[in-house]
N, C-alpha and C positions, 0 to 999 in steps of 0.2 A: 653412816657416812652420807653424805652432803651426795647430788645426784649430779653427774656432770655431762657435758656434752660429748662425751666418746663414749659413754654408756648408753646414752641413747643412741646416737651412731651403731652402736654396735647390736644392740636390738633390734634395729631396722634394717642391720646390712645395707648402709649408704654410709659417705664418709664425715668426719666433721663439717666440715666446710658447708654441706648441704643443710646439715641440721642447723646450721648459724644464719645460714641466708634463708633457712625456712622461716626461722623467727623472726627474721628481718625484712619479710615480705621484698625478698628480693623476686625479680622479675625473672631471673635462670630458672627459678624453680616452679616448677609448674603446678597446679591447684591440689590434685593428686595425691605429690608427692609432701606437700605441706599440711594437707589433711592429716595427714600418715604422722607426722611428727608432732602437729599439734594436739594430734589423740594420744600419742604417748605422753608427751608432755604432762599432759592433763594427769595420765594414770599415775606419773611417777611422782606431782606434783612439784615438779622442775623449777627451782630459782635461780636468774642467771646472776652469776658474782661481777658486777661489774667493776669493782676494784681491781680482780685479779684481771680481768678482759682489757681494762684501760693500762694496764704494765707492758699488757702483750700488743693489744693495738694500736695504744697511742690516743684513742678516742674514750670518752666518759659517758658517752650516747647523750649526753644532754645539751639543750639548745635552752640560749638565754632569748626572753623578748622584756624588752622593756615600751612601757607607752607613754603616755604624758597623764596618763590618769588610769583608774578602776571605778569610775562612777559612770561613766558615760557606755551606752551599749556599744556603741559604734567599736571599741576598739575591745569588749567584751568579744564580739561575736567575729573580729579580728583573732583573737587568742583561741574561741572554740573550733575555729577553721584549721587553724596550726595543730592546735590539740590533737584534732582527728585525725589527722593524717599520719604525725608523726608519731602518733601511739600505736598504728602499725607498724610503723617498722621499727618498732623498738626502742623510740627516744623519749624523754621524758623531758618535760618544756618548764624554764622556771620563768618565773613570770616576776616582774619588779615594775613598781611605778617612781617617775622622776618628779611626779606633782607640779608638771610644766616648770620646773627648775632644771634649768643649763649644768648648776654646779653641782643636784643629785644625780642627775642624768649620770656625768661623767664618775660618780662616785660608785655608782651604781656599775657601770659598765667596766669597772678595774676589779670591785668585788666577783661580778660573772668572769673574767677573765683569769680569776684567782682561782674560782672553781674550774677551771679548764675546759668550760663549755666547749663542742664543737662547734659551735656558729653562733653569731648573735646574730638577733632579727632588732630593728629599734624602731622605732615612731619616732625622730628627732626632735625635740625643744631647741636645739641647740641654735645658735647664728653665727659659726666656723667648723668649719672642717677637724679642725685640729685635735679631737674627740678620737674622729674616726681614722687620722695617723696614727693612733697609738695603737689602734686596734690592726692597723696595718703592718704596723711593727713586729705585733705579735704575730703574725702569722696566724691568724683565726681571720674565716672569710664570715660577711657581715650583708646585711641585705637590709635594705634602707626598705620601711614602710609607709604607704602615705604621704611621706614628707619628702622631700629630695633637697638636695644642695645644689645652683649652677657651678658648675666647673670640676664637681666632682664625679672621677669615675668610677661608681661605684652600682651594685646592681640594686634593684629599687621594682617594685611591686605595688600599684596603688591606680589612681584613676587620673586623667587630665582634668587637671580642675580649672584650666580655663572652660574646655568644654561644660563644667559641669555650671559655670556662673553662666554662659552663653544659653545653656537648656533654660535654666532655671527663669531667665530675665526674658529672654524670650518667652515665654509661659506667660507669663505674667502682662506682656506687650500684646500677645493674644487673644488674651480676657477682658483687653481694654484700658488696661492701667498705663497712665502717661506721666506720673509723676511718685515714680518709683527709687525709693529708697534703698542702703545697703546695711544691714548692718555683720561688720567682719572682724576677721583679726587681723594681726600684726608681724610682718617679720617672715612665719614659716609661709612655704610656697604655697600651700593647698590654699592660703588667704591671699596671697600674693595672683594665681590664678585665680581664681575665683571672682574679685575683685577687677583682674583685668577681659575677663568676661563678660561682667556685668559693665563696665565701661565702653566694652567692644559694641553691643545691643546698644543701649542709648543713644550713640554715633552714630549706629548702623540705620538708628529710624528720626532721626533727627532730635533728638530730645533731651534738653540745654539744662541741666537742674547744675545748682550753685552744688558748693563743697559741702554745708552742710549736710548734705543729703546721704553722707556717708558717712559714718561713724566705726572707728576700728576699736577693738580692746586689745590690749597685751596678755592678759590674761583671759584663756577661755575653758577652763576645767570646772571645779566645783559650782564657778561663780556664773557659770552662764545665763541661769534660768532671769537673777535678779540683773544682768548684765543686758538682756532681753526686755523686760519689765520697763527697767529707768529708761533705759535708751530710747524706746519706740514714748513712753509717757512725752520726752522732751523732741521727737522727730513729728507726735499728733500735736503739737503747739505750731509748726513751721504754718506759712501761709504762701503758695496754698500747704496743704495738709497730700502728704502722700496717700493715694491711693493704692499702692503696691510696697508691699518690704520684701527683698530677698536675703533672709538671715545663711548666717555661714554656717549655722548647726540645727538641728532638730531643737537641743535644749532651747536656744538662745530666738530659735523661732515658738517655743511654746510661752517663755515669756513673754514676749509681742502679744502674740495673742490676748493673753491676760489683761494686759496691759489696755489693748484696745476693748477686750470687753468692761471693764472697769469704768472707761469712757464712754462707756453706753452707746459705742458705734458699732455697726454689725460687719461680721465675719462670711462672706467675701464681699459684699456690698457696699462697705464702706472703705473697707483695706483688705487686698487679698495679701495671703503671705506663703510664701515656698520656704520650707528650711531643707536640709541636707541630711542624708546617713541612711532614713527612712529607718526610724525605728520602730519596733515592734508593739509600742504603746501609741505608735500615730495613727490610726483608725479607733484607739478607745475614746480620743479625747471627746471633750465637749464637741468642736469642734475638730472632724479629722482632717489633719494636717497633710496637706500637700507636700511632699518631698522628692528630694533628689537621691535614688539608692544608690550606692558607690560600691554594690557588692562587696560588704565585708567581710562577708563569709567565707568568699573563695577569694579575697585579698589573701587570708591567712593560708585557703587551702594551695593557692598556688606559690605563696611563700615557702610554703611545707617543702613542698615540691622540687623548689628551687633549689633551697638547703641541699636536701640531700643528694640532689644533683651535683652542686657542688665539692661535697663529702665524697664521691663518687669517681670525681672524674680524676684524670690520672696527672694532668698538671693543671699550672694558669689558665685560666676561662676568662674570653672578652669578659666584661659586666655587659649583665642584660638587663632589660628593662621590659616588662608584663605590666601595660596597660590596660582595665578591664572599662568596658563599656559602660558610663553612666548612666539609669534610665528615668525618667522621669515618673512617678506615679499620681495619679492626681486624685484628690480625694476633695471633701467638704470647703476647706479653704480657700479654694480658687474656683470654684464652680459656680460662676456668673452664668445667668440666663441670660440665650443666643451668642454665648463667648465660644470660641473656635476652639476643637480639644483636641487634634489631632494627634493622643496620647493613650499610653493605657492608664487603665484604670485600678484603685486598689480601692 
């Protein structure tokens, strides 16, 4: 016979209840006493039936995320933050990409809803609301990542990105650069601040550049490296010629780069460039890439967090919102000599 939760219960002389909240690293139970049960556990080689648990509780322990991609680290290491968290206490996280499509997104998010997920987590594509009503409907609580909607109340987890274009173009203003380009996206917020960031710096030091100087894409998933590339090719033709770009992503700043080195002008000396995300391949490059970290890591781990907070509390919860601190890291790409760094360093 199949090992169940009152047989261990009853081996340990404690009640179910304790053995349920041991595995679900609840916080009642104290280290101790979870010791005690994840060593039986182990002996009797205990599998929890969650079929039969989701009849009795109403929950499936599983939480949907969906992102706008799987190629990019940025929302990777988004995913491994959740992961870790909620693999303690017991839930098991599916993961779907909408390929920066509105109408996968929503496709996507009525399939997890099928599956009776307890919470979605989303990285939004989306340019309405009208997604996250239906998910309202349902009575499943939802937690916006990265992206956010104005006028929506809803809880939301990710970093100000106006501040993060303000960091980033500031840097850049620092090093000297007076004729600094943007190149961004379209539509979601994090390119919305971001962009109004890097417009806020430019005002803020006087510094008058035409419209060209800014270049958005609709799409920035697979295609950003080449999106990076073309872009900065036809922004080194402008006259004068930027000497600063702040891209909206790491990928979309490694193409820049290329870009400029192809044109056989040098990297920071000629064009410095900041990108975004701070990925874990931006000190191999040729040149190490200057970025803006958005702590994705604990984007996810406080998402986690959130969730089960959620799942937890006993009715309606305002929506909150977990802001985490942008940081700047500065490496190869921007390091002019006698340029002001008043930054860490990676």
């Amino acid at each position: 016979m199949a090992v169940r939760l009152k047989d261990i219960a009853r081996d340990l002389g404690v009640s179910v209840i304790t053995v349920s909240k041991a595995l679900r690293n609840h916080r009642d139970i104290s280290p101790a006493t979870r010791a005690r049960v994840l060593k039986r556990v182990k002996e009797l080689n205990y599998r929890p039936n969650y079929a039969a648990r989701a009849l009795v509780t109403g929950r499936t322990h599983m939480m949907g995320l969906v992102v706008p991609d799987l190629v990019h680290a940025f929302h990777s290491e988004v995913a491994k933050g959740l992961a870790g968290v909620l693999r303690k206490s017991g839930f098991t996280l599916l993961i779907s990409s909408s390929e920066e499509d509105p109408e996968i997104e929503r496709q996507v998010i009525d399939q997890l809803l099928a599956r009776r997920v307890d919470a979605l987590l989303v990285a939004s594509t989306q340019w309405t609301v009208e997604a996250f009503r239906r998910v309202e409907e349902a009575g499943v609580p939802y937690i916006l990542l990265d992206r956010n909607f104005a006028g929506l109340a809803a809880n939301f987890v990710g970093v100000d990105d106006e501040l993060v274009g303000t960091i980033a173009t500031q840097h850049l203003v620092d090093v000297g650069c007076r004729t600094i380009a943007h190149v961004g996206g379209m539509r979601i917020s994090p390119a919305l601040g971001r962009l109004a960031g890097y417009k806020h710096v430019l005002a803020k030091h006087g510094l008058t550049l035409g419209p060209e100087y800014i270049v958005t894409h609709d799409q920035l998933d697979e295609s950003a490296l080449s999106a990076g590339y073309n872009t900065t090719l036809k922004l080194l033709d402008l006259n004068p010629r930027p000497d600063g770009i702040f891209c909206f992503s790491d990928a979309i700043a490694i193409g820049a780069m290329q870009a400029i080195l192809d044109r056989n002008l040098r990297i920071p000396e000629d064009v410095a460039i900041v990108g975004c995300a701070n990925v874990h391949y931006g000190n191999t490059l040729r040149v190490p890439l200057t970025s803006v970290d958005q702590q994705s890591l604990a984007i996810g781990q406080k998402a986690a967090q959130l969730a089960i907070g959620l799942l937890d509390s006993k009715g309606p919860a305002r929506p909150k919102t977990i802001l985490l601190e942008p940081k700047l890291v500065v490496r190869d790409s921007t390091r002019r000599t006698n340029a002001r760094q008043g930054v860490a360093a990676g």
